[in-house]
C-alpha positions as CSV (number, residue, x, y, z in Angstrom):
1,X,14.1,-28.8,-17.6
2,X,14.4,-29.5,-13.9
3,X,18.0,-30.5,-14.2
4,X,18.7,-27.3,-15.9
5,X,20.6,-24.9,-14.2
6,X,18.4,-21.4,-16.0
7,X,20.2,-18.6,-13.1
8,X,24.1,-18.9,-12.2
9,X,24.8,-18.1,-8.8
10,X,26.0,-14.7,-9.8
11,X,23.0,-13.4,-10.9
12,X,21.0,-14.1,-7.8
13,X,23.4,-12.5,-5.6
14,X,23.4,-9.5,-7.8
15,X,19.0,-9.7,-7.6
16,X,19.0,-10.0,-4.4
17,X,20.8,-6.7,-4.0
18,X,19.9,-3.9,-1.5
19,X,16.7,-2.7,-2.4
20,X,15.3,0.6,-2.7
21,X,13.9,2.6,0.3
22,X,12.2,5.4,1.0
23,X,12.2,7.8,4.4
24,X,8.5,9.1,5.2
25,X,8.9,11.7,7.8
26,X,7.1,10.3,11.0
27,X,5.6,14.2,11.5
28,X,3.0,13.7,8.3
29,X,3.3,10.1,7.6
30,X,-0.1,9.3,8.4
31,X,-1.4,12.3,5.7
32,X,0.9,10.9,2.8
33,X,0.9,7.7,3.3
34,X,-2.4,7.1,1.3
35,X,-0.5,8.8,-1.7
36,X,2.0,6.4,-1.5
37,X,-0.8,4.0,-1.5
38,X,-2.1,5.0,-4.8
39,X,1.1,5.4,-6.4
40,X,1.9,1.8,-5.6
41,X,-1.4,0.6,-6.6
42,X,-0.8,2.1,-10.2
43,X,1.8,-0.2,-10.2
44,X,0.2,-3.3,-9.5
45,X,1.6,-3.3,-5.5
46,X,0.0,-3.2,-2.3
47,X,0.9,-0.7,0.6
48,X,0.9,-2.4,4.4
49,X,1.2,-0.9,7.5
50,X,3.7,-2.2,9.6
51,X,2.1,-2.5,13.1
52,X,-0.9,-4.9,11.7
53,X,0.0,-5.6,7.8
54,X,-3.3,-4.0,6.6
55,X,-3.6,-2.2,3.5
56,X,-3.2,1.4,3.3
57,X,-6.7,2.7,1.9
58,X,-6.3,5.9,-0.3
59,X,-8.8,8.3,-1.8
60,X,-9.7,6.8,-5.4
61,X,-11.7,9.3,-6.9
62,X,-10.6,10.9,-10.1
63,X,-8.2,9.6,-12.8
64,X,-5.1,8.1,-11.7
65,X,-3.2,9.6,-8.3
66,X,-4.3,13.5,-8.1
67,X,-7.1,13.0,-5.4
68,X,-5.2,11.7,-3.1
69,X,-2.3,13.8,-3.8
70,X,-4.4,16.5,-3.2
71,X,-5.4,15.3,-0.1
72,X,-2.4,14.4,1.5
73,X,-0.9,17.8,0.8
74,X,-3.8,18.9,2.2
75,X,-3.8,17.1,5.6
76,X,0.2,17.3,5.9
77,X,0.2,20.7,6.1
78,X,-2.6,20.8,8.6
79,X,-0.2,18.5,10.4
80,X,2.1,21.2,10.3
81,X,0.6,23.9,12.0
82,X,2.1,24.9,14.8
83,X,5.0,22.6,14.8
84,X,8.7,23.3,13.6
85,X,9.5,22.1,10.4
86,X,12.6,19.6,9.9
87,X,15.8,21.5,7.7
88,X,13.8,24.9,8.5
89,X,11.8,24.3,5.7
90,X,8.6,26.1,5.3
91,X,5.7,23.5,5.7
92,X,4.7,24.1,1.9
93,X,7.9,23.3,1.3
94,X,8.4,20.1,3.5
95,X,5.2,18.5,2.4
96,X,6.2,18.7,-1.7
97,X,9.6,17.9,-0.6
98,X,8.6,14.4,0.7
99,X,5.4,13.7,-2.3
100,X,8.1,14.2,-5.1
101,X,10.6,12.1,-3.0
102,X,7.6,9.5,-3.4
103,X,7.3,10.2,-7.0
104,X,10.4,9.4,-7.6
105,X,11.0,6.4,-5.3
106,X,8.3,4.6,-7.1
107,X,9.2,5.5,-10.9
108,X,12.3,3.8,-10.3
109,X,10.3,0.6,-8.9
110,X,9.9,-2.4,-11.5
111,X,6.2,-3.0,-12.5
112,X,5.5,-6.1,-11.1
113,X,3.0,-7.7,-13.7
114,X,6.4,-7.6,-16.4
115,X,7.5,-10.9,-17.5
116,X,10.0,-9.4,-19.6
117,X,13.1,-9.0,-17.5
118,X,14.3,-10.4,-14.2
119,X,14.7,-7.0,-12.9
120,X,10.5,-7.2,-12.4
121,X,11.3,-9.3,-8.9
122,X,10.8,-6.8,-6.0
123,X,8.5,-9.4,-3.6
124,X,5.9,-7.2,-1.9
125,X,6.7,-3.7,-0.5
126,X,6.0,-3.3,3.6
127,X,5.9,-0.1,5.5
128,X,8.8,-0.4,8.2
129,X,9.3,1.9,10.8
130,X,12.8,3.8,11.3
131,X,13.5,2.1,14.7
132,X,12.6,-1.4,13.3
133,X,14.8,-1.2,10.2
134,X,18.6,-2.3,11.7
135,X,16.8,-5.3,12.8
136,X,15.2,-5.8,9.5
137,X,18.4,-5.3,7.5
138,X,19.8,-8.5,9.9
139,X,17.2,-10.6,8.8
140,X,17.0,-9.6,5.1
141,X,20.8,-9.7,5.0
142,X,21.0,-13.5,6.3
143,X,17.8,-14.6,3.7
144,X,20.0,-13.4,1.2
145,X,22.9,-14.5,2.2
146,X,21.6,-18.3,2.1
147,X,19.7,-17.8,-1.2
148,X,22.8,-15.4,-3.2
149,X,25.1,-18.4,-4.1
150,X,23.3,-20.8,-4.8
151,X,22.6,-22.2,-8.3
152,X,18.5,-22.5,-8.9
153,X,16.4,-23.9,-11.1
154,X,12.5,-23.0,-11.6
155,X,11.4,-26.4,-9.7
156,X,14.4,-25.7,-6.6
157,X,14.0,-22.1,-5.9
158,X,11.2,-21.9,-3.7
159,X,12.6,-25.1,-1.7
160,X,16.2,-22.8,-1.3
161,X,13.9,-19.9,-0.1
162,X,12.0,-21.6,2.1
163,X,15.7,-23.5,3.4
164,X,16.8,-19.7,3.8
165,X,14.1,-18.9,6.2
166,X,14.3,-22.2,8.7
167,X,18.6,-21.3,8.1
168,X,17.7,-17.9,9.4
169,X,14.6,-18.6,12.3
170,X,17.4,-17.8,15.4
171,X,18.5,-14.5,13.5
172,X,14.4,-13.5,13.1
173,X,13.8,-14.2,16.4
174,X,16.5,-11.9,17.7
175,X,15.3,-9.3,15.2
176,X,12.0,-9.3,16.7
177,X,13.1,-8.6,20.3
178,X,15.4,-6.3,19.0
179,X,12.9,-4.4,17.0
180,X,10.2,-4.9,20.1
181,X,13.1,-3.0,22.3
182,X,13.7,-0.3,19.6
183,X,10.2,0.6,19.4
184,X,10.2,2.4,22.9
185,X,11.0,4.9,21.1
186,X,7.4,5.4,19.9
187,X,6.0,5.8,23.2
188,X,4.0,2.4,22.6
189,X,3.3,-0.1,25.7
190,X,4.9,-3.5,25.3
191,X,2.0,-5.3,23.6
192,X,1.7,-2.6,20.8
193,X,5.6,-3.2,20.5
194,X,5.6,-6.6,20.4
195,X,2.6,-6.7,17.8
196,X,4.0,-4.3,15.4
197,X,7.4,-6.3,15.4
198,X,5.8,-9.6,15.3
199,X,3.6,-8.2,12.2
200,X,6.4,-6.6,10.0
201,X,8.2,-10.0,10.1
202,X,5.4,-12.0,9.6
203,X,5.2,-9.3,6.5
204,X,9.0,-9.3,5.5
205,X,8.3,-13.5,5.5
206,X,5.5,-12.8,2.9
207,X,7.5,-10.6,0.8
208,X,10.2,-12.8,0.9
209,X,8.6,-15.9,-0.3
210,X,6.4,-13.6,-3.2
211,X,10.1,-12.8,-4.2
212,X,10.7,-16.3,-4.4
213,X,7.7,-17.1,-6.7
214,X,8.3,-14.3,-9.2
215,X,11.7,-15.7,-9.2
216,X,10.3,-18.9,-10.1
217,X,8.0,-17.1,-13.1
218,X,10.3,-15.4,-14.4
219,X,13.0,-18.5,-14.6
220,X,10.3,-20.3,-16.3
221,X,9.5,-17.8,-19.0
222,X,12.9,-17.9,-19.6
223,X,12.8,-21.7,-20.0
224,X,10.0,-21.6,-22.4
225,X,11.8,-19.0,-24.5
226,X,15.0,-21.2,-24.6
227,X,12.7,-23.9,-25.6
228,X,11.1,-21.8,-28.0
229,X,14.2,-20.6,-29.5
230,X,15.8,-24.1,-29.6
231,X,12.1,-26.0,-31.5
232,X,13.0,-22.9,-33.9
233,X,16.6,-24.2,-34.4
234,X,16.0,-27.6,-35.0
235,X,13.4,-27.2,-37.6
236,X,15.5,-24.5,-39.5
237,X,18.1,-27.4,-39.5
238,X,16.0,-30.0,-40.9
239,X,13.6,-27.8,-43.2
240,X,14.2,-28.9,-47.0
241,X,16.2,-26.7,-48.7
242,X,14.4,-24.0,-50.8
243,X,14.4,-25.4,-55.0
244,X,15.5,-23.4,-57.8
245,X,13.6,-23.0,-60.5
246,X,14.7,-22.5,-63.7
């Protein structure tokens, strides 16, 4: 199996495609945020923050995500108050605006815990803030980039991912300084900066190699199933053909 070539270079570069995002408006983040939470944790996926890569703890009373949509609607439009809305929106609006943006955002995420298709590989999801996300993309795009051509079996791909980071270490470390600078933005003192750019790469590093692994799971279902499939074969071909009976 090892010298079985299960994913043409093709198909990576095509999975390792642009992946979905979503925009949480900075004005009510913190109130919705813990919906998103719960909406990922129905899915089987955490939720980090991006300054310290902590999970994002959500209200988990009741069935499913209605608490803590509740909530969050709740505590966004307390967040409102007295501020102008974005779009001149009223604040109502805004806030179920931005929760059915979530909705949709992760309906169209794969579940995770699927071993049925290769669209299941997402890695792991991490918050990133607007300023930090040009330097991300450089990052992500050069990781992908040294991974999208090349042909992979299940026992090389984690070696090619973890190639693609050491490949990429100068571009990260740019990234980092880059995302450090853009963060002024926040108002944040340099240490806080430096932390929360240091963190969502340290993150983006985790995602990245969990990508790689549920690569590797899913190439080796589908080595089993061609195995599977091909035990079938053979014994169909040397079964004893059925007698008639007169």
């Amino acid at each position: 199996m090892a010298g079985l070539p299960l994913m043409c270079a093709t198909a990576m570069a095509n999975q390792l495609g642009p992946k979905p995002t979503l925009h949480t408006p900075d004005v009510i983040a913190p109130a919705v945020l813990p919906y998103l939470a719960c909406l990922y944790a129905e899915r089987g996926l955490p939720l980090l923050r991006a300054n310290d890569g902590s999970q994002i703890a959500y209200d988990k009373s009741g069935s499913g995500c209605s608490a803590a949509r509740a909530r969050a609607k709740g505590d966004a439009t307390r967040l409102l108050k007295g501020k102008i809305v974005p779009d001149g929106l009223s604040g109502d609006t805004f806030v179920d605006q931005t929760l059915a943006d979530m909705d949709a955002y992760v309906a169209s995420l794969p579940v995770t815990h699927s071993t049925q298709s290769e669209s299941a590989v997402i890695g792991i999801p991490v918050t990133i803030e607007d300023e930090v996300l040009p330097a991300y993309n450089r990052y992500d795009d050069c990781l992908k980039t040294q991974v999208g051509h090349s042909l992979v079996t299940p026992d090389t791909i984690m070696a090619k991912f973890r190639e693609a980071m050491t490949s990429c270490a100068s571009v990260r470390t740019y990234a980092i300084s880059q995302a450090a600078e853009a963060l002024v933005a926040k108002g944040w003192d340099e240490a806080t900066r430096t932390h929360a750019a240091e963190s969502t790469f340290a993150k983006a590093d985790e995602s990245w190699l969990a990508m790689g692994r549920q690569y590797e799971a899913a190439l080796r279902t589908k080595a089993a199933e061609i195995a599977a499939k091909s035990g079938r074969a053979r014994g169909n071909e040397h079964a004893p053909a059925p007698r008639n009976r007169d």
